[in-house]
N, CA, C and O atoms as CSV, one atom per row, in Angstrom:
chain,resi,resn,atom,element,x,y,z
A,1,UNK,N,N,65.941,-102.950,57.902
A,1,UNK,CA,C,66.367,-103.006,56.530
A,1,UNK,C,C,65.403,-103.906,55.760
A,1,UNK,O,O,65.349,-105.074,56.145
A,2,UNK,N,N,64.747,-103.595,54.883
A,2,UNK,CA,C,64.258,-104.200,54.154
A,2,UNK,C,C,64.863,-105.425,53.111
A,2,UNK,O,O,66.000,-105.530,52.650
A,3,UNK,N,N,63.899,-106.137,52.955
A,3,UNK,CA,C,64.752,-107.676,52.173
A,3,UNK,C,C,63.386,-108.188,51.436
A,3,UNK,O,O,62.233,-108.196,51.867
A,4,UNK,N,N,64.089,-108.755,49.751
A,4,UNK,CA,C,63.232,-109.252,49.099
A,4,UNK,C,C,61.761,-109.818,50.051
A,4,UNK,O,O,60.662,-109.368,49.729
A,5,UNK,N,N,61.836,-110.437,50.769
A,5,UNK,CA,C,60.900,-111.309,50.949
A,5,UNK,C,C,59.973,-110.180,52.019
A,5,UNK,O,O,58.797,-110.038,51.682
A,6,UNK,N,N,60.293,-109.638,52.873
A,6,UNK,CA,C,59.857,-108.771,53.733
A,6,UNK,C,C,59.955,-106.964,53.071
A,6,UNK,O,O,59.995,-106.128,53.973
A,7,UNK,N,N,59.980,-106.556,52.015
A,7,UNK,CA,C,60.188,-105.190,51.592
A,7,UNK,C,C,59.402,-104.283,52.587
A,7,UNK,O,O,59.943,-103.241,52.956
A,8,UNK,N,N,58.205,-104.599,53.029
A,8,UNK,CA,C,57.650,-103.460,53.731
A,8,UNK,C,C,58.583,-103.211,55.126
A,8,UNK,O,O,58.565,-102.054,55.545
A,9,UNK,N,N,59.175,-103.924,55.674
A,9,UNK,CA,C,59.798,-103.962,57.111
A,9,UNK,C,C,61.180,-102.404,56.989
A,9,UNK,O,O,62.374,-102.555,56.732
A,10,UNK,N,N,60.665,-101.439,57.191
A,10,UNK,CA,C,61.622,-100.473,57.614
A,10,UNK,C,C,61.834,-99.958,58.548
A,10,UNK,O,O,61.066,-99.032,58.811
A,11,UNK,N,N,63.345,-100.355,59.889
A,11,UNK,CA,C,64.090,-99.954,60.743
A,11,UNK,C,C,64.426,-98.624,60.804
A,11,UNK,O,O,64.528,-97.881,59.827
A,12,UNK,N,N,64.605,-98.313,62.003
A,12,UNK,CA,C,64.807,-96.835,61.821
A,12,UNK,C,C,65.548,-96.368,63.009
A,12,UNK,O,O,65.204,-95.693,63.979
A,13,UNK,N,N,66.871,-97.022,62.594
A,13,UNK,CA,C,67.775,-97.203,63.781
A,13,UNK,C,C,69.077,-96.734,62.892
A,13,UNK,O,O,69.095,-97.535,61.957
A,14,UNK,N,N,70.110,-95.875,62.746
A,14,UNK,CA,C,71.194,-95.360,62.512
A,14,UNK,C,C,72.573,-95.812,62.906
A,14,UNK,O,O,73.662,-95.787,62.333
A,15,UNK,N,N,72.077,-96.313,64.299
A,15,UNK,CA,C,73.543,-96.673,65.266
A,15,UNK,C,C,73.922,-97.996,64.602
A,15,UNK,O,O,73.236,-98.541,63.737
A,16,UNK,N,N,75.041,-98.449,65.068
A,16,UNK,CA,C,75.491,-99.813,65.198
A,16,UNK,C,C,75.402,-100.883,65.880
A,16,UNK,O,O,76.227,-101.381,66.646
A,17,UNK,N,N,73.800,-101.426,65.419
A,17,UNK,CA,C,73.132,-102.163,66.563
A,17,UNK,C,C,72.546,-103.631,65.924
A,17,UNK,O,O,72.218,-103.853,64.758
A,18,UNK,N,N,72.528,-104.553,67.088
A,18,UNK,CA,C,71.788,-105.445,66.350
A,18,UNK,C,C,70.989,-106.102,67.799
A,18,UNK,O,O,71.344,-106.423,68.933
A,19,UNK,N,N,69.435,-106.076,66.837
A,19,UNK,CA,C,68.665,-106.629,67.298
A,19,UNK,C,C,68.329,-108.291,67.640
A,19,UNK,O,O,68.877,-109.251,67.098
A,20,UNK,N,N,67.322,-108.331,68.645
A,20,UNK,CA,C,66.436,-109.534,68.812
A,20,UNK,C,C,65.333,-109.680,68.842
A,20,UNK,O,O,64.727,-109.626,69.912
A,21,UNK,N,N,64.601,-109.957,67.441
A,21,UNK,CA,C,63.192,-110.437,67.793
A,21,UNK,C,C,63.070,-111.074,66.303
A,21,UNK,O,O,64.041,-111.489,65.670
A,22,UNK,N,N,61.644,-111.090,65.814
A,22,UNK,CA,C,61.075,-112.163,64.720
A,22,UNK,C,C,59.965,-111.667,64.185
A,22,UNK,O,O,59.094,-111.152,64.886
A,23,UNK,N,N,59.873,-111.777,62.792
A,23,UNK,CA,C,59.182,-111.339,62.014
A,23,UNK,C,C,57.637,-111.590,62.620
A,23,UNK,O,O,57.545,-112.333,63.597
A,24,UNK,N,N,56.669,-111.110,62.177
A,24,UNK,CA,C,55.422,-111.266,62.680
A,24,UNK,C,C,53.973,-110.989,61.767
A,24,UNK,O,O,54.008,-110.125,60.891
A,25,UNK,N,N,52.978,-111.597,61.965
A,25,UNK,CA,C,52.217,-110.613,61.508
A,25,UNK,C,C,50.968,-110.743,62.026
A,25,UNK,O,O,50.559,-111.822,61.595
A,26,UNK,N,N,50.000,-110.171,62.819
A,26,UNK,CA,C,48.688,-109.614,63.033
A,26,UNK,C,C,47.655,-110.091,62.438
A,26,UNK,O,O,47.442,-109.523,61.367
A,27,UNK,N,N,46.670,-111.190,62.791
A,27,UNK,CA,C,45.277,-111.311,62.544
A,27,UNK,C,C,44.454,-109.668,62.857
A,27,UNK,O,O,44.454,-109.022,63.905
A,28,UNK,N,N,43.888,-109.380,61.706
A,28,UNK,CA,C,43.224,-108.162,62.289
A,28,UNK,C,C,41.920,-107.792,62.827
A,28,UNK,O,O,41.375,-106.698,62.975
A,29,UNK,N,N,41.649,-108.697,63.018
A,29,UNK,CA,C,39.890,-109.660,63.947
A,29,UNK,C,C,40.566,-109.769,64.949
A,29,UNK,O,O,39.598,-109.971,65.682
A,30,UNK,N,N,41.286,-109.804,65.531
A,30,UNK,CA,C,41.899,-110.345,67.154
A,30,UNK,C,C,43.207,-109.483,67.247
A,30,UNK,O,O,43.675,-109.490,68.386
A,31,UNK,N,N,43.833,-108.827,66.440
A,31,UNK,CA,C,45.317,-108.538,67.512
A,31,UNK,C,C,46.003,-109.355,67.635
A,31,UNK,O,O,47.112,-109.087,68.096
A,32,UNK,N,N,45.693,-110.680,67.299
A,32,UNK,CA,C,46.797,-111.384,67.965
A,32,UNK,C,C,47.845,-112.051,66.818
A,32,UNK,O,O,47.337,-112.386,65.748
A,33,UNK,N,N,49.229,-112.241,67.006
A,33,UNK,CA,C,49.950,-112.729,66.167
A,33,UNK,C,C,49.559,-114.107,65.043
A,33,UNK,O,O,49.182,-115.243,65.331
A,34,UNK,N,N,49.690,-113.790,64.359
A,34,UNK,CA,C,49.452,-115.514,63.511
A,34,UNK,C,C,50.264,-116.213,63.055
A,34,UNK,O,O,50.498,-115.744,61.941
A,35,UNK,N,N,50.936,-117.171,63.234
A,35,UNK,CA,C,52.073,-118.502,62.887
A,35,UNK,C,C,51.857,-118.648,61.837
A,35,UNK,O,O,52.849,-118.526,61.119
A,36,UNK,N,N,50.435,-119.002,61.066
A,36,UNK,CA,C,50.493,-119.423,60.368
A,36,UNK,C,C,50.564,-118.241,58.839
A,36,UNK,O,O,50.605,-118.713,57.703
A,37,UNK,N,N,50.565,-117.065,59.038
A,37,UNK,CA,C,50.330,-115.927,57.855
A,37,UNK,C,C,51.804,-115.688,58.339
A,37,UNK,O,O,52.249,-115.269,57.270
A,38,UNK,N,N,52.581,-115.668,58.962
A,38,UNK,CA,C,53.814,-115.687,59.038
A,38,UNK,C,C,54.647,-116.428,57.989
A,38,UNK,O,O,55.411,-115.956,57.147
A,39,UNK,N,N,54.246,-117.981,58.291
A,39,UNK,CA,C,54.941,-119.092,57.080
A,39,UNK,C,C,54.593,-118.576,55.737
A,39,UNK,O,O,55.449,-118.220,54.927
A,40,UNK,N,N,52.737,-118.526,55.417
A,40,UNK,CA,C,52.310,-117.957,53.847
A,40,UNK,C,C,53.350,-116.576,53.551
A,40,UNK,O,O,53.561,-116.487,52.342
A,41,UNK,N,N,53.967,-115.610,54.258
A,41,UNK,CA,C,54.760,-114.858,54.104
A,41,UNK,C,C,56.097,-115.329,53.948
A,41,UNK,O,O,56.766,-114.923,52.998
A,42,UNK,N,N,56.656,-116.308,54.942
A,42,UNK,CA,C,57.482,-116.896,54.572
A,42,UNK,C,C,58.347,-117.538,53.459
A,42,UNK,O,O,59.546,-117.581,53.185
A,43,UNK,N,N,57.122,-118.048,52.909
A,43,UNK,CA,C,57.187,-119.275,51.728
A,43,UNK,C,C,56.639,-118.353,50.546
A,43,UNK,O,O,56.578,-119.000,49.501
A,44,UNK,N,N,56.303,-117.283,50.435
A,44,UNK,CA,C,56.223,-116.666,49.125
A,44,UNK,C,C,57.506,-116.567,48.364
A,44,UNK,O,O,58.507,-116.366,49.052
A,45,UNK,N,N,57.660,-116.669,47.088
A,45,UNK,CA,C,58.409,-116.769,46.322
A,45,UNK,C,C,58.542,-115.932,45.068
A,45,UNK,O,O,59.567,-115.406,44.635
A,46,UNK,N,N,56.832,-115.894,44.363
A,46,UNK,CA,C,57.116,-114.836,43.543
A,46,UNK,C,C,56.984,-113.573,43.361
A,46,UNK,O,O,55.839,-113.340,43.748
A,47,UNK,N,N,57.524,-112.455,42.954
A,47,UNK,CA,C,57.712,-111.083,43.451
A,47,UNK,C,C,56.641,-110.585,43.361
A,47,UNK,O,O,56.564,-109.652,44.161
A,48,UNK,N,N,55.635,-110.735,42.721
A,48,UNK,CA,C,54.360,-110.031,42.864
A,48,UNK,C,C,53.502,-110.490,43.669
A,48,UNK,O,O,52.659,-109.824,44.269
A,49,UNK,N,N,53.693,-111.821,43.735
A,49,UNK,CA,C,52.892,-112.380,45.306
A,49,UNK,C,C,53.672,-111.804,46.634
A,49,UNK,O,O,53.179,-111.315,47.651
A,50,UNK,N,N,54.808,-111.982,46.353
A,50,UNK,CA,C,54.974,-110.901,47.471
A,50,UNK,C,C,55.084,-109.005,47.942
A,50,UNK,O,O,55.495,-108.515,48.994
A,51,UNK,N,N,54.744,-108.568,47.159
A,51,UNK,CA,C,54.398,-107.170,46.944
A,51,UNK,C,C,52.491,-107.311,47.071
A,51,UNK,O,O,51.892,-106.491,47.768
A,52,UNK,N,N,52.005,-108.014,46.596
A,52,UNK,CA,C,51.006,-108.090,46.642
A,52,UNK,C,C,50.492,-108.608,48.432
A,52,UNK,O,O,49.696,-107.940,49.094
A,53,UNK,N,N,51.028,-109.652,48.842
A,53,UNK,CA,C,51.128,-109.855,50.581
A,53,UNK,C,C,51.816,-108.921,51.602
A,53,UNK,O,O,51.786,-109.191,52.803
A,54,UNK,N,N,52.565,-107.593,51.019
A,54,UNK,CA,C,52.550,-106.735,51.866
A,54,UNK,C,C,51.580,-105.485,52.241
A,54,UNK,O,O,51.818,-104.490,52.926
A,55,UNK,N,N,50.325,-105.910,51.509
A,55,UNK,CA,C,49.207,-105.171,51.587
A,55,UNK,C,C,48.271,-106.131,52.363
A,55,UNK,O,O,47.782,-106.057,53.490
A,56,UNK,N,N,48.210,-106.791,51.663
A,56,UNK,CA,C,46.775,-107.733,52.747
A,56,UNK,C,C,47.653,-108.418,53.673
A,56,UNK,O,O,46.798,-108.680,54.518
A,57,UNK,N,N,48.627,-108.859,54.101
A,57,UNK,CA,C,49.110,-109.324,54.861
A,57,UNK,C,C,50.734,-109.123,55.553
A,57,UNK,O,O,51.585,-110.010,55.625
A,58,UNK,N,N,50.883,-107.566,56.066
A,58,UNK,CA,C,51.781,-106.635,56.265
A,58,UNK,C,C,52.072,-107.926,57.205
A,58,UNK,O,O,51.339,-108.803,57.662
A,59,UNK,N,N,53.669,-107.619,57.308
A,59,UNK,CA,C,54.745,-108.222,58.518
A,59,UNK,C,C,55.084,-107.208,59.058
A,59,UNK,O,O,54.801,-106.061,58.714
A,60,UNK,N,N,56.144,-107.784,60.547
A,60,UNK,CA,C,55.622,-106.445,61.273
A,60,UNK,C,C,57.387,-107.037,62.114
A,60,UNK,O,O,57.531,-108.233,62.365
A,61,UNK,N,N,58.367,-106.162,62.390
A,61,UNK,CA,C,59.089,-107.195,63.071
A,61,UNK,C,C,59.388,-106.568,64.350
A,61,UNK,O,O,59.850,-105.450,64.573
A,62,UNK,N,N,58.963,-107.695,65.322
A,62,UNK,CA,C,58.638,-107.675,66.961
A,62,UNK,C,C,59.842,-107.571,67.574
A,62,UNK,O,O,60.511,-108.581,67.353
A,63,UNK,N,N,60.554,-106.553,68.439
A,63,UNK,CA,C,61.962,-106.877,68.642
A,63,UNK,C,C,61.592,-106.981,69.896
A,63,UNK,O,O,60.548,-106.351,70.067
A,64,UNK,N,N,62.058,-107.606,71.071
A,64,UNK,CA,C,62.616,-108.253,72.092
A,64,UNK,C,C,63.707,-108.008,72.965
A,64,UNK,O,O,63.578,-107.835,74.177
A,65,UNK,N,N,64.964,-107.992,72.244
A,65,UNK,CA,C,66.261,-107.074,73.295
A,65,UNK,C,C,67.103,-106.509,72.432
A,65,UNK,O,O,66.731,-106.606,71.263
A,66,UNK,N,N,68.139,-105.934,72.611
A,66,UNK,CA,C,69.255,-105.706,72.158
A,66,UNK,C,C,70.428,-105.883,72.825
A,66,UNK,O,O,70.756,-105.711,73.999
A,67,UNK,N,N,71.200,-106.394,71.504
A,67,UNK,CA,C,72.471,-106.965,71.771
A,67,UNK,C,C,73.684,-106.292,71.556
A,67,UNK,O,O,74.648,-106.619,72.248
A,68,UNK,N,N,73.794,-105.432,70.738
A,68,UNK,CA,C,74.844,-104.471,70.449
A,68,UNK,C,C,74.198,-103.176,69.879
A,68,UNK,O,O,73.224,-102.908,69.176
A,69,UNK,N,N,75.247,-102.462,70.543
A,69,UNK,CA,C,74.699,-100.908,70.732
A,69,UNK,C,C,75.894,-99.796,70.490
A,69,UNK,O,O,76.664,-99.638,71.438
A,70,UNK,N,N,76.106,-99.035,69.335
A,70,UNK,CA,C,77.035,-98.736,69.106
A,70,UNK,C,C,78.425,-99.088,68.728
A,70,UNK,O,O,79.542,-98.572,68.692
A,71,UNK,N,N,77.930,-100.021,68.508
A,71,UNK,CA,C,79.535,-101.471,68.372
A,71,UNK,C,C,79.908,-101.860,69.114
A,71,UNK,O,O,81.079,-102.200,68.947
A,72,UNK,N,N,79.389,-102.105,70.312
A,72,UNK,CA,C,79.662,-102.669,71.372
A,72,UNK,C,C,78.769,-103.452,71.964
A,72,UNK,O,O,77.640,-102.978,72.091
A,73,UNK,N,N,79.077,-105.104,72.575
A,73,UNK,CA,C,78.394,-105.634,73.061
A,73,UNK,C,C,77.666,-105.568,74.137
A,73,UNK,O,O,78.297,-105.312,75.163
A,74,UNK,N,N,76.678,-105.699,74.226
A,74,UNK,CA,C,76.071,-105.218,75.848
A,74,UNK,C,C,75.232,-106.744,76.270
A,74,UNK,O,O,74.619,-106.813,77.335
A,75,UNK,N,N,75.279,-107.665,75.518
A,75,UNK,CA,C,74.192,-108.427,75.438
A,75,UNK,C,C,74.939,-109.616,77.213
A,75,UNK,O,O,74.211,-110.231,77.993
A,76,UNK,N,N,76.059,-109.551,77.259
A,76,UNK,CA,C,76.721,-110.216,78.396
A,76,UNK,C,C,76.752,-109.157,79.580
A,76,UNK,O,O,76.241,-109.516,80.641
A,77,UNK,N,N,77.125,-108.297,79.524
A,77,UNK,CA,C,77.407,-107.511,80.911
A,77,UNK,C,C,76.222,-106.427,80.905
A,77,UNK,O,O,76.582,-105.582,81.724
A,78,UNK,N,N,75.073,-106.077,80.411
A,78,UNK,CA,C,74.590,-105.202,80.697
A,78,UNK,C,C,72.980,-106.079,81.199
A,78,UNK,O,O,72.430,-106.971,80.553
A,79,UNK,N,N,72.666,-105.676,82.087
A,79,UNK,CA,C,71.319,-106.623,82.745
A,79,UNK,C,C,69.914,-105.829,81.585
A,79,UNK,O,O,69.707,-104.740,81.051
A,80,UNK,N,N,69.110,-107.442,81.693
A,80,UNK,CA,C,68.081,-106.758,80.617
A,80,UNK,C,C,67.220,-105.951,81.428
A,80,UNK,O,O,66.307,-106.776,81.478
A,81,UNK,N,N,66.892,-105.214,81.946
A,81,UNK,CA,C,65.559,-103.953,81.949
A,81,UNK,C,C,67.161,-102.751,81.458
A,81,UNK,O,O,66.749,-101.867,80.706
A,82,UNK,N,N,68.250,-102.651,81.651
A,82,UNK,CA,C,69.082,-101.690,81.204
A,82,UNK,C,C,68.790,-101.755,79.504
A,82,UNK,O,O,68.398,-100.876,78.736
A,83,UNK,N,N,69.121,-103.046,79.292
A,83,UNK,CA,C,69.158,-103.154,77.770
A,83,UNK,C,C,67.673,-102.654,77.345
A,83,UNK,O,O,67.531,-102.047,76.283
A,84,UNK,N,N,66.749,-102.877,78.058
A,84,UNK,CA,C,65.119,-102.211,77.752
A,84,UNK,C,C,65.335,-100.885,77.629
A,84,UNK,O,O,65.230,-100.331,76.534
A,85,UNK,N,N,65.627,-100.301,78.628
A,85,UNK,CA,C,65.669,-98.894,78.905
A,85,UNK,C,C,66.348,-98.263,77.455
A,85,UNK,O,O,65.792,-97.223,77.101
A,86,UNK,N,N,67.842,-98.887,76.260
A,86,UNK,CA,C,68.947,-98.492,75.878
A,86,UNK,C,C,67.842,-98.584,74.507
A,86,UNK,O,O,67.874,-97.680,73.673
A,87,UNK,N,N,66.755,-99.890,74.337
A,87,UNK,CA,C,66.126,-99.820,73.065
A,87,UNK,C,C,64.805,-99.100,73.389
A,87,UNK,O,O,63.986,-98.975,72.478
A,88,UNK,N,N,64.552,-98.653,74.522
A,88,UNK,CA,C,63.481,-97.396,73.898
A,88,UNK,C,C,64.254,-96.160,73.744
A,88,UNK,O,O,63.483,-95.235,73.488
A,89,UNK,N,N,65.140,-95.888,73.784
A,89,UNK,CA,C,65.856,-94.998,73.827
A,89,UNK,C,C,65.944,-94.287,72.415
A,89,UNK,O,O,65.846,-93.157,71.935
A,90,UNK,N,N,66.234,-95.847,71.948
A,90,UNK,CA,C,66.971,-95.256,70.473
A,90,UNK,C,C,65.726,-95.682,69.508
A,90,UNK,O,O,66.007,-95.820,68.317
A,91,UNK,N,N,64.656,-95.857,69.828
A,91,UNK,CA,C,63.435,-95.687,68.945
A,91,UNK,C,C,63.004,-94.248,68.157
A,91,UNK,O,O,61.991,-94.206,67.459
């Protein structure tokens, strides 16, 4: 779902689910995540600086596990490579 501060970030998940992971974003010289273009994304405030930072500096959000799946919790009784298996599933 998209949100003022992050507008480019669109999910594409239907069910009744909620995720785990954290916003992110990509040095594009290396691949590798950056902390710190994360915060400058973070800490933007005004709307055209931030429409304007979802071009040069797209966020990206990294998910990790899932915790509920259909309205139901899985995050206690279901072991994580199951819960792996349940979020590629529903990609």
């Amino acid at each position: 779902m998209p949100t003022r501060q992050y507008p480019e970030l669109q999910l594409p998940f239907t069910d009744d689910i909620i995720l785990d992971g954290e916003a992110a974003c990509v040095d594009p010289a290396t691949g590798v995540s950056d902390f710190e273009a994360v915060m400058r994304r973070f800490q933007a405030r005004r709307a055209d600086k931030i429409i304007q930072l979802t071009t040069t500096l797209p966020t990206y959000y990294v998910i990790f596990d899932i915790l509920m799946y259909k309205g139901q919790d899985i995050s206690l009784d279901c072991p994580l490579l199951r819960r792996k298996e349940i979020l590629a599933a529903t990609a």
